[in-house]
N, C-alpha and C positions, 0 to 999 in steps of 0.2 A: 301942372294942370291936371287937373280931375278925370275921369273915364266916366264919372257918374253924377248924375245931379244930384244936388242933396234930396234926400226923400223929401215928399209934398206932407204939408202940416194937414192938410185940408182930406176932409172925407168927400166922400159922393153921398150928394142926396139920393137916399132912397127914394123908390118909385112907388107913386101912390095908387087911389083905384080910377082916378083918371086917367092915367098912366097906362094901368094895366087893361082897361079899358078900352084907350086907345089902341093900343099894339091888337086886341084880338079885333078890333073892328079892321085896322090897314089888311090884315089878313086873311079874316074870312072875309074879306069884301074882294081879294086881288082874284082873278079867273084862277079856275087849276088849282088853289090854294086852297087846304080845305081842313087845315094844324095849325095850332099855333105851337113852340115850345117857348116857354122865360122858364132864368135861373131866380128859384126861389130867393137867393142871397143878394139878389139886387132892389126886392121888395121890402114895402114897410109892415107888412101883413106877415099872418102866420101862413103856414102851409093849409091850416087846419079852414081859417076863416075865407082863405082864394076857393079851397075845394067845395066846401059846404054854398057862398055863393054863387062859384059857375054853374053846378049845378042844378040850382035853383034856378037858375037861367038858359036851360037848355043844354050847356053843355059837358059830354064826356069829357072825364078828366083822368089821366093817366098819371102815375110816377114814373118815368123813362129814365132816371138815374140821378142819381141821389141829388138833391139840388134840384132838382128841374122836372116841372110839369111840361106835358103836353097836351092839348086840348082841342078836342073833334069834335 
């Protein structure tokens, strides 16, 4: 018998800007909570296209490490 499953064929759908939308509303909406951070590699977007629209929408947008914004 195995130790391991066979690797999954299947990918993960990437996250769209409803998606990402969602996540910064659950968050600056929760009390106390006032960040968000997402790993850019689970998006369908560039880094390029997330920064230029949060922006435009109010919010500060940080690189916190490589892959990953944070947004205040």
């Amino acid at each position: 018998m195995s130790k391991l499953s066979p690797r999954p064929l299947k990918q993960e759908k990437l996250f769209s800007w409803d998606d990402l939308n969602s996540q910064l509303l659950a968050n600056f909406n929760m009390p106390g909570i006032d960040y968000a951070v997402i790993d850019l590699q689970k998006y369908d977007m560039s880094k390029e296209e997330i920064i230029v629209e949060a922006e435009k929408q109010g919010y500060k947008v940080i690189e916190q490490a490589p892959h990953h914004l944070r947004f205040e």
